[in-house]
N, C-alpha and C positions, 0 to 999 in steps of 0.2 A: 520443827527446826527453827533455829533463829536466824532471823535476818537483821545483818548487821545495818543501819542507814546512817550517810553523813550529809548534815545539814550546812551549807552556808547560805546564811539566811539572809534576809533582804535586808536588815538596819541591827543592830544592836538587839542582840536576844534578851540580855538581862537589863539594861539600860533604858529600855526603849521604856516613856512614861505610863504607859498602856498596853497589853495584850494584844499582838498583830495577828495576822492568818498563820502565820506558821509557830507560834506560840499555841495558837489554838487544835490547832491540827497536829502536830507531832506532841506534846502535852497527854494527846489523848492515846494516841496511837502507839505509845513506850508503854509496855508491857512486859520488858524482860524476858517474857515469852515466845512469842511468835516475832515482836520485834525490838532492837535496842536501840536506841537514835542516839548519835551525836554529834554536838551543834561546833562548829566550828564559831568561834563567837569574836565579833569585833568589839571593841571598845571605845564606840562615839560617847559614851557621856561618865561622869568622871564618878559616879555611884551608882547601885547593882538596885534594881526598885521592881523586878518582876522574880518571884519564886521559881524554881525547877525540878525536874526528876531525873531530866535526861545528863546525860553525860557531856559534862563543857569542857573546850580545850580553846584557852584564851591565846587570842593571837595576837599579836608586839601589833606597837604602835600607840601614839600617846593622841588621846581627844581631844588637847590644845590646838591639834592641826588643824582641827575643825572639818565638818562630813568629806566633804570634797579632795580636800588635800590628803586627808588621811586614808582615804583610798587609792588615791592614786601613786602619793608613796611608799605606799607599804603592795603596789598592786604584785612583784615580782616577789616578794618573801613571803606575801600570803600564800600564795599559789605552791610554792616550796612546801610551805608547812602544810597546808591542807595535801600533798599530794602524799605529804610522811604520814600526817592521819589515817589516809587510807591504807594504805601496807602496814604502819604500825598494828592496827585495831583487826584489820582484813576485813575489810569496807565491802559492803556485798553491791550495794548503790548508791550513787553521789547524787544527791539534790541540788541543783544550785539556783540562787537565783543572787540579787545583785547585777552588778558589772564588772566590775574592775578585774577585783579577784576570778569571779568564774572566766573571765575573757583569759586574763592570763593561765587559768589552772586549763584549760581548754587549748590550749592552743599546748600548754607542756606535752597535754596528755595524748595531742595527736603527733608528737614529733617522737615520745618516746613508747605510742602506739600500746598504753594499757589497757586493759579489757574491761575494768573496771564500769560497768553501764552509765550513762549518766541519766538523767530529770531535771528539765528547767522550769522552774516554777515561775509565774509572769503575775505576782500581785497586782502590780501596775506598768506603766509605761515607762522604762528606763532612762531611756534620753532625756526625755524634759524634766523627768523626777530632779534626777542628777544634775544636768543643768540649772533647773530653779533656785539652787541653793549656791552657785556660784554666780550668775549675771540672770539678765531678765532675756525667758525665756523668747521674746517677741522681738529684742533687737538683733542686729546683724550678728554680732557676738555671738549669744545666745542660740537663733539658728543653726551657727556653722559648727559649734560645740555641739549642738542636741543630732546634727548630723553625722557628726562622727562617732558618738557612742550608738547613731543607730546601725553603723557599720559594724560597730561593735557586738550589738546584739546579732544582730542577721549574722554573722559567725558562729558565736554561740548555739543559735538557733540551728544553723545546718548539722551541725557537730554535734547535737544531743542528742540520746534516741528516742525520745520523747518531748514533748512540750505539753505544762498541766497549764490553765488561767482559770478565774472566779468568771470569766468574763467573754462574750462571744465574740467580740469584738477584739480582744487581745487573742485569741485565736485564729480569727481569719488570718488575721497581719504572721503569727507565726506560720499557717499554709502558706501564704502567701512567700515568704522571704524563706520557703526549702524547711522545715519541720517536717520529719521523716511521719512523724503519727504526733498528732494533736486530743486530748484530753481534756473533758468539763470538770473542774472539780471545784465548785461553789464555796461560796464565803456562806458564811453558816450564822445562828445564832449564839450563844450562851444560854447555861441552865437558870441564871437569874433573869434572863428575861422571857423565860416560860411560865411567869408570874405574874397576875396582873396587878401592879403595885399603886398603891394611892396616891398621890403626887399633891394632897392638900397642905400636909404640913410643909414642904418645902416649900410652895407656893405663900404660905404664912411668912415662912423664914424668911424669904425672899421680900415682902410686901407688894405683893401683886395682890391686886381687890379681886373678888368673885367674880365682876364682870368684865375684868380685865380680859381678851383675847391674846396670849400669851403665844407667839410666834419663837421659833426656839432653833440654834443650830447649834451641836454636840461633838467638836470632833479637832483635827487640827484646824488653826488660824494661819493658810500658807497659802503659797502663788498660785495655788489649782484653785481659787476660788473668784469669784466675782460679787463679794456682799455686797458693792456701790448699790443695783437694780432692790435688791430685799431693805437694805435702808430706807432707800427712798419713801420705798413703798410703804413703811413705817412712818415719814412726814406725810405724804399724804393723806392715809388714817388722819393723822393726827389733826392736817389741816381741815378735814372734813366732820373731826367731831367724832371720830371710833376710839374706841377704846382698845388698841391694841400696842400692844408693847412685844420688848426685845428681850430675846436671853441668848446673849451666847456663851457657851462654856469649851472653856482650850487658850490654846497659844500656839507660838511658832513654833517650831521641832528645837531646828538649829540655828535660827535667826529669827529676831521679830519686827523684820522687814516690814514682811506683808500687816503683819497687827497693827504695828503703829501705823500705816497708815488707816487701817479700819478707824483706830482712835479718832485719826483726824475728820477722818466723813463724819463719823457722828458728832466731831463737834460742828460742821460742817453743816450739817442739816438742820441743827440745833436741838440732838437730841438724846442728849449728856441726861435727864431727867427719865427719859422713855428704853433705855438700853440698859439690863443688867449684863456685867461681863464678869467671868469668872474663872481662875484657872482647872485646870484638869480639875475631876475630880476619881478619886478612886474607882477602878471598873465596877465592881459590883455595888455600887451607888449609881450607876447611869442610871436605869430603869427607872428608878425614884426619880430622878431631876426630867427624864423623856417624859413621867406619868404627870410631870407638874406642868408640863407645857400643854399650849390644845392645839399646835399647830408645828409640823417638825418641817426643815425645812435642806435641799442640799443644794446649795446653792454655787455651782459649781460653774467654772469660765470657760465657756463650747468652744471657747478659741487657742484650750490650750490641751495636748496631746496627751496629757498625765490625766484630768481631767476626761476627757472625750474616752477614753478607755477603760476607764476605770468603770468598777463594781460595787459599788458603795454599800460595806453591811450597815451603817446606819437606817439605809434603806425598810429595813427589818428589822431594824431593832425600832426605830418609832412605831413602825405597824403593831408591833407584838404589845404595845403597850394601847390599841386603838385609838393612835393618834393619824388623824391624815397626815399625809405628806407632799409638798410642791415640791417640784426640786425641777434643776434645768434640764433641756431638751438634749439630754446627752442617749445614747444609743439604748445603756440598760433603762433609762427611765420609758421611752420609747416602746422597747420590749414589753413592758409591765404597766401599759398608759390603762392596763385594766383597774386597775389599784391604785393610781400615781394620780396629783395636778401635776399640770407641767406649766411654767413661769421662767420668763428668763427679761422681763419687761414691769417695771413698776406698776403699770396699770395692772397688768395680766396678775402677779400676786396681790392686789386692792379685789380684783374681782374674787379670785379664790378666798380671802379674807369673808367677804360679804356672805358667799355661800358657804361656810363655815359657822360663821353667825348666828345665819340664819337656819343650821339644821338641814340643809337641802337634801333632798333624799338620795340624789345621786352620789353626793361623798360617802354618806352614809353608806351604801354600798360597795362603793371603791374600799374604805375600810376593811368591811366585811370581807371584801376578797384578799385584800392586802394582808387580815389576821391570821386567817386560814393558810396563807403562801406561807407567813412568815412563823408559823409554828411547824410549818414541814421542813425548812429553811434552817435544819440545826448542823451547829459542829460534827455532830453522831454522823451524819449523811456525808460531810464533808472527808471524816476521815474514811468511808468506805467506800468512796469513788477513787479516793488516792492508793487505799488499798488493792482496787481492784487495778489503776494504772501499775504499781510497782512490779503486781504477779504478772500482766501482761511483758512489760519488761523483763524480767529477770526472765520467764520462761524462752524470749526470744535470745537469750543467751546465755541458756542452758545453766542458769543459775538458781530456775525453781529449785525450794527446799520442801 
């Protein structure tokens, strides 16, 4: 029997510059078959840049508003539209994740008390996300805004009959705040990086020497990050005579606040000569550019809540390329300190640098384990832990097919 699924997904399903979790996960999991997904789809960016199978149903509102505003004003007609979606199609389960919209389509769906089950999915941390991209998450401002969408979610949260996260640490929080039954359901790899790919020619392309120590971060250039400490730690190499150099590749989502100032550190340190930076590049080119780097890195700011909760698939995707990884002392690196450096101090990444180097047998190791995690660590597994939440759901109201 087919189960119908409606998605409102966490950014921009066709827009977004790069394949997210729920791109990945629901992608796989439409089969026509047993399941038919469709995505309720915003329109933050002004042209369509990721493929689809499933079923879209674009929802008003113009991307000039920009992330923030565009959700907030359209958050009462989204909710409209997504609630005709489900009756129009006969919606067997609602996925949501976001804010704005799921806050409003939740709060409809308890006053005109539909049966319809819901799934919150928690990629990341809402509040600061959302926040980040209107003021800075650490002034007063920013505070009393990332506290009121956390009021926002802890609603949400009670109201669902479920809660899935990649992350255990976004789980406790939803026990915590009233989640009726909380769900693991992992960020996963891709099929191209079950390949161990050569990363020489890029490294050509690029003009990085053989003995270059090529330090590398892959992903968005935004306010969950802290590059200032990984900089640094690239002048002091420098001052001491290593040969280690910078690549980073990306940009800002919706503003390139945060980028520009990376700009300026590195001119800052003086190391305009020692930083290659570059934008996105196509998803199934990562692997090649992770296989060119010797050192991946996720350099993330422990003092910001988007950040601190977060699950990082890069995590996995450097390993599956056996590259080590530093990244900061956030909770999943923590979890996984079997396989992980952990650096959140210029020194502390100069040390990790050194025993890189030098071949140390203990990284060597940590890889080893980190290859192995991250070749079990796929999408396949991802989509059949969500499958397995969806039948527990639906059977709890009596909507097994």
């Amino acid at each position: 029997m087919l189960t119908r699924i409606l998605l409102v997904p966490s950014s921009d399903y066709l827009g977004h510059p790069f394949p997210q979790r729920h791109n990945q996960i629901f992608e796989r999991l439409h089969d026509g078959k047993n399941f038919e997904v469709h995505v309720a789809a915003f329109g933050l960016f002004e042209s369509q840049k990721l493929n689809t199978k499933l079923r879209i149903h674009v929802l008003r509102g113009s991307p000039r508003l920009g992330g923030a505003a565009y959700y907030l004003a359209n958050m009462l007609c989204h909710a409209h539209e997504i609630a005709k979606i489900v009756a129009d199609e006969r919606i067997d389960l609602v996925v949501l994740s976001n804010l704005a919209a799921p806050f409003a389509y939740v709060l409809l769906s308890h006053l005109t008390r539909r049966e319809v089950p819901i799934v919150l999915d928690l990629p990341d941390y809402y509040p600061t996300s959302a926040t980040g991209y209107i003021t800075d998450v650490h002034g007063f401002s920013g505070k009393l805004l990332a506290a009121t969408f956390d009021l926002m979610l802890r609603y949400i949260i009670r109201h669902s009959d479920a809660v899935t996260a990649p992350s255990r640490t976004l789980l406790r929080y939803a026990k915590r705040y009233g989640a009726r039954q909380v769900f693991y359901v992992p960020n996963g790899i891709s099929e191209e990086f079950l390949t161990l790919h050569d990363g020489r020619i890029i490294r050509e392309k690029l003009g990085f020497g053989q003995m270059d120590l090529i330090v590398g971060y892959v992903g968005s250039i935004d306010f969950w990050l802290d590059l200032r400490p990984f900089l640094a730690s690239i002048s002091l190499a420098k001052k001491m005579g290593l040969k280690v150099k910078g690549l980073l590749i990306g940009r800002g989502l919706h503003t390139q606040t945060y980028s520009n100032r990376v700009t300026s550190w590195i001119a800052r340190e003086g190391l305009q000569e020692d930083v290659t930076r570059l934008d996105f590049v196509p998803h199934k080119e990562v692997p090649e550019y992770m296989a060119a780097i010797d050192v991946g890195t996720i350099p993330f700011d422990i003092k910001n809540l988007t950040a601190l909760y977060s699950a990082p698939i890069k995590i996995w995707e450097y390993l599956s390329q056996k590259k080590p990884v530093i990244s900061s002392p956030i909770p999943e690196t923590l979890d996984n300190s079997d396989c992980l450096l952990v650096a959140s101090e210029p020194f502390q990444y100069l040390r990790h640098f050194s025993s890189i180097h030098s071949s140390d047998m203990q990284v060597a190791e940590k890889v080893r384990i980190g290859y192995d995690r991250a070749c079990r660590n796929t999408w396949k597994r991802s989509v059949e832990c969500f499958v397995s939440t969806c039948e527990k759901v639906m059977e709890e109201h009596g909507r097994a097919k």
